[in-house]
N, C-alpha and C positions, 0 to 999 in steps of 0.2 A: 917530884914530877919527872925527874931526870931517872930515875931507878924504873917508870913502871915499863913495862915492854908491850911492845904490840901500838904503840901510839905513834899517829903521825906529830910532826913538825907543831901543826894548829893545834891538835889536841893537847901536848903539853904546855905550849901555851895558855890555853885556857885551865889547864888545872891548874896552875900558875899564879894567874892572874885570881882567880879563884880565894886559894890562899892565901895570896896577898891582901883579899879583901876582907878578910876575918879576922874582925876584933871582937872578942867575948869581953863580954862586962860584968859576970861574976864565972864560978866555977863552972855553974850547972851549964850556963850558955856551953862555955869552955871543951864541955866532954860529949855536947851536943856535934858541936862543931868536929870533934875527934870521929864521932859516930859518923859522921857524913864522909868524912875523908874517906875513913876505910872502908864505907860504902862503895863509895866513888871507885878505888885502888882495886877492890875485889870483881865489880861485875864488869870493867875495864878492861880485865885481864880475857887476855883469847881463851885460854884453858877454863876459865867461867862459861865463855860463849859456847865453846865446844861442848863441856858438860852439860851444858841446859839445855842445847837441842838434842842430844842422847835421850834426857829424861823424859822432854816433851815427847818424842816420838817414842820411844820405848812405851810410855803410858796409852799414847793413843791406842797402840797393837796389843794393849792389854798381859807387857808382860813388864819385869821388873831388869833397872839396872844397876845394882848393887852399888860398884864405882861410882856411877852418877850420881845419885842417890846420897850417897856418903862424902861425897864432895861439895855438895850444894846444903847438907846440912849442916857439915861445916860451916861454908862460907853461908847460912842464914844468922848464925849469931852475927856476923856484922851490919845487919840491918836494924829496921827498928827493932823497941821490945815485943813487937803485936809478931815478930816472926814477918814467913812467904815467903817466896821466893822471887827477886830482883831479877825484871826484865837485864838479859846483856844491854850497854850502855856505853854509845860512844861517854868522851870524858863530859860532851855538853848535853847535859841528863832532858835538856828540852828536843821533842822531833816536833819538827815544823812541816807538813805539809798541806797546800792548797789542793786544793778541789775544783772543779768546775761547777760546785754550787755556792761554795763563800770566797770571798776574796778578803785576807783577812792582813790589815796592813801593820796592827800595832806592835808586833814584836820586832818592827824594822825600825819602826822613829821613836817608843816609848823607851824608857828604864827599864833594864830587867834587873831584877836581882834574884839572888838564893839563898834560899836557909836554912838551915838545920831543927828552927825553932817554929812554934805554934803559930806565932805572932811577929812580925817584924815591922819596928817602929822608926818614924822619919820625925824630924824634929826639926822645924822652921824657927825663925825669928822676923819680927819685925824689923825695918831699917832701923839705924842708929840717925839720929836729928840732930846736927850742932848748931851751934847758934853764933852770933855777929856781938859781942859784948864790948861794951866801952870799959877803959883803965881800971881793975883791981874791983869788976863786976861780980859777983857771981855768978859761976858757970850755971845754966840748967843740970836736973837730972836726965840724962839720955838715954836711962838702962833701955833697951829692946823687952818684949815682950816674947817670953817663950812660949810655944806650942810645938803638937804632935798629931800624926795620921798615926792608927794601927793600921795596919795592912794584914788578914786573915787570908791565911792560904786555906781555901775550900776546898772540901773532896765532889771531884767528878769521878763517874764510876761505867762501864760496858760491861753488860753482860752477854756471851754470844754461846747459846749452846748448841749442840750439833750431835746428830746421832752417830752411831759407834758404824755404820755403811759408807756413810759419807766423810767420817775419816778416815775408814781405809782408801775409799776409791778417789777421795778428790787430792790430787798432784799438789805436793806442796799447799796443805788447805792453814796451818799455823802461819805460811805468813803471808799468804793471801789476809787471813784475820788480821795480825800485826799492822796490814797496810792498812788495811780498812779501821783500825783501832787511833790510828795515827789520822787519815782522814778525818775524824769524828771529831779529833780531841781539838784539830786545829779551827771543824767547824764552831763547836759548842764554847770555844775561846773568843773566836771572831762575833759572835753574839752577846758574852759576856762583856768582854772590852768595851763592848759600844753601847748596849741599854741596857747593862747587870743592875739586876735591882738591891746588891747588897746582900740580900735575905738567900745565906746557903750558896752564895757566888760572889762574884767579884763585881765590884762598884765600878759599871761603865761610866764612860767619859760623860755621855749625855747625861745620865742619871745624876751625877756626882756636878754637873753647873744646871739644872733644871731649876728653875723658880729662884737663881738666885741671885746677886749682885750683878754677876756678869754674861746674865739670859739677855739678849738683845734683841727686842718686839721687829717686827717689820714694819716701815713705812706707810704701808697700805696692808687693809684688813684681809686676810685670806689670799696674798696677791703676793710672790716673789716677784722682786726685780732686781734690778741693776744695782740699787742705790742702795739696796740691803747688803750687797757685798762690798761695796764700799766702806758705809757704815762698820760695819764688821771688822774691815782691817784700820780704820782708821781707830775705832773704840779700845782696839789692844794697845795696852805701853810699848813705849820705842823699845825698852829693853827687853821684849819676848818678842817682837816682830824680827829682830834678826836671824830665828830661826826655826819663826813661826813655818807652819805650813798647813794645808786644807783639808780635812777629812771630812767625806759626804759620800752619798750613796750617788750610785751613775744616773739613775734620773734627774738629779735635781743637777750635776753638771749639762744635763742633756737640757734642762733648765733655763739655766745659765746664757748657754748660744739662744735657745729661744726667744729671752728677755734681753737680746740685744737688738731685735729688731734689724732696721736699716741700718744701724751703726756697728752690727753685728762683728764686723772684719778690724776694726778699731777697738773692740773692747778685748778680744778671747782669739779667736781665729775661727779662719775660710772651714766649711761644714764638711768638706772633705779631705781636710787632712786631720781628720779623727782627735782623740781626747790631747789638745795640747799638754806637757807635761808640766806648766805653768798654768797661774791664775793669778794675774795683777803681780805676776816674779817671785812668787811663794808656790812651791813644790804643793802638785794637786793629790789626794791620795783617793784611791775609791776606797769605803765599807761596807760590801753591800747589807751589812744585817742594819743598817739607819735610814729613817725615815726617809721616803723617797718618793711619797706620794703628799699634794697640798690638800686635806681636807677643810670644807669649809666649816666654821665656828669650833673646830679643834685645835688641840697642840699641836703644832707641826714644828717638833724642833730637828732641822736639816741640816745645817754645815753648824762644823765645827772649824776655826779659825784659834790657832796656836802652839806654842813651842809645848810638844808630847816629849819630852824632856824630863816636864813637870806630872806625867802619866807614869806611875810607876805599876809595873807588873813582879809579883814574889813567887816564885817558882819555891816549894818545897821540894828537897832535892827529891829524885828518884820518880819513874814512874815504875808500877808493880804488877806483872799478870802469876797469877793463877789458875793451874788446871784443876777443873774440879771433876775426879776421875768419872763418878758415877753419878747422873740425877734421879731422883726418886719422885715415881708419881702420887699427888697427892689422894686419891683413892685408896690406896693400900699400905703405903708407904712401902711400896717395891719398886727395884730399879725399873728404869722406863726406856735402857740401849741409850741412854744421851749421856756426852759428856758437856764439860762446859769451861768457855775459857773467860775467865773476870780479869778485868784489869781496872784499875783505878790511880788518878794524882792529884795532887793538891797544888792549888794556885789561887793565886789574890790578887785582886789589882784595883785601884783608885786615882784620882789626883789628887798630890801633894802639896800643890799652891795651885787653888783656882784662876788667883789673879793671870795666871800664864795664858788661858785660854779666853776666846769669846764662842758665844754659843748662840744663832741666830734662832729663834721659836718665830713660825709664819703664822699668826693668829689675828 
């Protein structure tokens, strides 16, 4: 990390940090992990970045840039074996940005990790039990009890095509996309994280305690109150509540102060000094892709209550655009003046120990 150039102070850090986090457990892992670094090390580098927007614009204007070109097919063998060419890449291969349509909190309080591999697995144990025995007793057996999450990194995919007019005339139109590509992926995450149904995505939080040990019913039928959040931080163990916190969509904190009635200034706070950053001393977060509305004789499962510690997200490294020089219409199968720019990444995410969270259903 000290040899690549062009890195700030945090960047090397995190390749770093990175490295230091990679342990292979046979070969194959081994040279997966190799394949990532020099992924990493190649589209890192400025002379990568500089060569990619050469190519990119060169392509749009419809002519060729030899150098560029032969630069960038070089550095594709360091990708995967499927080929492409590797969006430039600060060293931390995730972009995060929010939008004014999701607010999306979990890659700030959850686990993130990365990998090189298809699949990336977590492996729990049960506590270990001792026991109080009288003089020359036999001990119990206390083995723990092993288990595992797979955690599948899913492919999400943008397609965004554009006629060969409006790449010439629109000013910086690649990273106008770029941004817009980056908005997308944080929206379509922010959804995943919180009600993924598993199938081709990642196993939201809600999804992942729905219907099970630790779904906690409401007090009253089709009715939020007070006593359900209560309820709620009092049902989690002492040992996740130290760094439990709330995650719920902003109606149902707007909720919340409503269901405090006259007591209202004693439970949460005064209605104009906006969303306290507290709830019962536990850090509030909004999502807004979760339920937020109380239907009557439905599921309404609405806060979530605990340590996202235990919420791991798996980042497969690298995200990947492609220009796709010429589109072709399907009448003739002659070009149709469009080109098109595809990007796609892979990401997983689930809980690793349920027990970490409680999960309120209003039914």
């Amino acid at each position: 990390a000290e040899t690549v150039r062009g890195l700030s102070d945090r960047q090397r850090q995190q390749l770093t940090d990175f490295i230091d986090g990679l342990d292979p457990v046979d070969q194959e892992e081994a040279q997966a992990n190799t394949r990532a670094l020099r992924h990493i090390l190649t589209v890192a580098n400025p002379e990568y970045t500089r060569m990619f927007t050469r190519w990119l614009k060169s392509g749009l204007k419809g002519v060729s840039d030899p150098e560029a070109a032969g630069f960038l097919a070089r550095a594709m063998s360091l990708t995967d074996s499927a080929g492409g060419y590797a969006v430039p890449l600060p060293i931390d291969p995730t972009i995060v940005v929010n939008d004014d349509g999701t607010v999306n909190p979990f890659r700030e309080i959850c686990t993130v990790k990365q990998t090189a591999a298809d699949v990336y697995r977590s492996v729990n144990m049960t506590a270990v039990t001792g026991s109080w025995d009288g003089e020359a007793a036999e001990v119990s057996d206390d083995t723990p009890t092993v288990g595992n999450v797979d955690i599948t990194p899913y492919k999400a995919q943008v397609f965004v095509p554009f006629s060969l007019e409006i790449g010439d005339d629109f000013p910086d139109l690649l990273g106008t996309l770029g941004e817009l590509i980056a908005i997308e992926k944080d929206d379509m995450e922010a959804a995943a994280f919180a009600v993924g149904t598993g199938t081709n995505q990642p196993v939201g939080i809600v999804t992942a305690l729905a219907g099970g040990s630790y779904e906690v019913p409401s007090n009253t039928t089709d009715t939020f109150a007070l006593a359900d959040v209560y309820d709620l931080e009092e049902e989690l163990p002492a040992k996740f509540r130290r760094r439990a916190v709330w995650v719920a969509n902003k109606r149902i904190y707007q909720a919340t102060r409503e269901a405090g009635g006259a007591n209202l200034d004693d439970f949460w706070a005064n209605l104009g000094q906006g969303q306290p950053p507290q709830l019962l001393g536990y850090p509030a977060y909004e999502a807004s892709e979760m339920d937020g509305v109380i239907n009557a004789t439905a599921e309404n499962r609405v806060l979530v209550f605990g340590d996202f510690r235990n919420y791991w997200i798996v980042d497969r490294i690298g995200l990947s655009v492609e220009l796709i020089p010429h589109l072709f219409a399907t009448a003739n199968n002659r070009p149709s003046g469009q080109r098109g720019l595809y990007a796609w990444f892979r990401v997983g995410g689930d809980s690793v120990n349920d027990r970490a969270f409680r999960l309120l259903n209003v039914t």
